[in-house]
N, C-alpha and C positions, 0 to 999 in steps of 0.2 A: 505355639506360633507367636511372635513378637511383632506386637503392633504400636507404633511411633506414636506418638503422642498428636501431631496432626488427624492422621488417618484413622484414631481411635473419635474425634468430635465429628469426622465423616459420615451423615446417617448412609451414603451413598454408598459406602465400606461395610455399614452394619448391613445393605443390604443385601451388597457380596459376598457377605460370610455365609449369612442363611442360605442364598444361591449353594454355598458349597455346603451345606447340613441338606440339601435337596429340597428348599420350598421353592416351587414354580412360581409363586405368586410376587414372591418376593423379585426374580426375575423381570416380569414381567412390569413391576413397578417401574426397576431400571428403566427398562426398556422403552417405555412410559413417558419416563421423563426425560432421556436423553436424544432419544431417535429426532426429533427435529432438529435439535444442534447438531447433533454429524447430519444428518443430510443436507444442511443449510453448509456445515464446512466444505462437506464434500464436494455438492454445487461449483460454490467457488472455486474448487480445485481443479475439480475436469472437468467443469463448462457447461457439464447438462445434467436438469434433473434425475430424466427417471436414470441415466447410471449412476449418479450417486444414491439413489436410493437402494439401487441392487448392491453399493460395496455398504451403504451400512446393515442391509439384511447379514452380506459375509460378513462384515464386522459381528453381528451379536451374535452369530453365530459361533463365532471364532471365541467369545468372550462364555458363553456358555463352556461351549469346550475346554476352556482353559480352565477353569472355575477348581477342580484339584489341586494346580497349580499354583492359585491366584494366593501371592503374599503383600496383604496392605502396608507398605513402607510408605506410601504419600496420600495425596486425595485420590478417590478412584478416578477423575475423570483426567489426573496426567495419566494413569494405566490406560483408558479409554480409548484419548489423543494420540498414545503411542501408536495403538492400533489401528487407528483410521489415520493416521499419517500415514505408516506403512500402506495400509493397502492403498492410498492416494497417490504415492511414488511410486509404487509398483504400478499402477495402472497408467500416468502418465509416460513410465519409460516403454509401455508395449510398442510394438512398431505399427500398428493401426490406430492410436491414439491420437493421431491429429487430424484423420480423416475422420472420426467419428467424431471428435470436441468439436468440428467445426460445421457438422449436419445443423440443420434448424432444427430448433427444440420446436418440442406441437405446441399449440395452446396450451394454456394451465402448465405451463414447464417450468421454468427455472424460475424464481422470484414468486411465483403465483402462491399468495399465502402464506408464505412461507416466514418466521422470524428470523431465522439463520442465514438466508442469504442478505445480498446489499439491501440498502432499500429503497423501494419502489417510490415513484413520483406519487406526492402529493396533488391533487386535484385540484389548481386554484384556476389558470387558464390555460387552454390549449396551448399556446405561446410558450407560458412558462414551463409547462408540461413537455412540451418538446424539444423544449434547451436543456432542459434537468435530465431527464431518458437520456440525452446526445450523451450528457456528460458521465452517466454511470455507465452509460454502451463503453465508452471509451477507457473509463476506468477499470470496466471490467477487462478488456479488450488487452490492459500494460498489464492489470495482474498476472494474466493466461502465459503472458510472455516472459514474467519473471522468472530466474532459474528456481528450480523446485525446490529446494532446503531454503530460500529466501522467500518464497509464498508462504511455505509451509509455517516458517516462522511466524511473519507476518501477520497471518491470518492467525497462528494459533495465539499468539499475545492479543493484537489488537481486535479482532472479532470475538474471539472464545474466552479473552480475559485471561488466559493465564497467565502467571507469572513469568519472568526470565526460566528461576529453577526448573518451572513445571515444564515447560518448553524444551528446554533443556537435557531432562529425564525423557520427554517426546521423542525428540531429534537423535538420543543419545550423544549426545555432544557436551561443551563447556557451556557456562554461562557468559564468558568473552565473546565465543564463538557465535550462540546468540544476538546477543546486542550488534557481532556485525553484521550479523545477517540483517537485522530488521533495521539497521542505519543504511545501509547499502538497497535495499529492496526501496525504502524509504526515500532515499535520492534519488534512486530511479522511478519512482512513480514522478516525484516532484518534477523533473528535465522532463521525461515523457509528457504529463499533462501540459505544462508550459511550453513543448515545442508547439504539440497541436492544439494550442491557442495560440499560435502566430501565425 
């Protein structure tokens, strides 16, 4: 098996490999370490915690299973991304998907703890405290509305840090393709927040 010169300084690869020689431990580190980034992506993607924490169960689930299959050509965490992209597009085209993104989450739901989702208001006064929530409610609110290959984007560059490539290889798309995704999602938040500030 040929592993690129990137995905070989990956310890995140080396722990995929052992995953596929059969160390459960080695899994479970993944799992460890990545599980609050997808469910913080996910969040943001369809709108409520606890289902995005059931599509990243399917996710490692999916990622165990695949673990035969698994050939390291980049970081593991564009193979990841790919993954919980997929299932995040697939769940927002279901056709009960916007009755459910739009239920109230319970207490402790979206945000609660969490490093992956936005971020929560800092505690200086009530005031500021309730302009600040206004403005991420609302932010969150143009994300939701974004078309989905342009959140996906979006979120996967600027939240998740990847690169264009890694996005890219995510999306299965070009890196042109990219950049217009997240200039375009990017306008559109800009007009959006600026209209409802008038």
């Amino acid at each position: 098996m040929s592993v690129s010169l990137n995905a070989e300084a990956d310890p995140d690869v080396q722990l995929m490999l052992a995953v596929q020689r059969g160390d459960r431990s080695a899994f479970e580190q993944l799992f460890e370490r990545h599980v609050s980034g997808v469910v913080g992506f996910a969040t943001q993607f369809v709108g409520t915690r606890a289902r995005a924490e059931e599509l990243a169960q399917d996710v490692f689930l999916q990622v165990y299973r695949a673990r035969h299959r698994y050939v390291p050509r980049a970081r593991f965490t564009t193979w990841l991304y790919r993954m919980v992209t997929n299932a995040c597009l697939s769940e927002v085209r279901r056709a009960d998907y916007r009755s459910r993104a739009q239920a109230p989450e319970p207490p402790g739901g979206a945000g609660a703890d969490d490093p992956g989702s936005l971020p929560e208001v800092a505690t200086r006064s009530s005031e500021e405290a309730a302009v600040t929530q206004e403005s991420l409610d609302r932010l969150r609110g143009v994300l939701e509305d974004l078309p989905t290959q342009q959140r996906a984007a979006l979120l996967l560059a600027r939240v998740e840090g990847l690169s264009y490539e890694e996005v890219a290889e995510a999306l299965a798309c070009s890196v042109s393709a990219v950049k217009s995704l997240i200039h375009r999602a990017t306008l559109t938040l800009r007009d959006r927040m600026r209209e409802e500030q008038e």
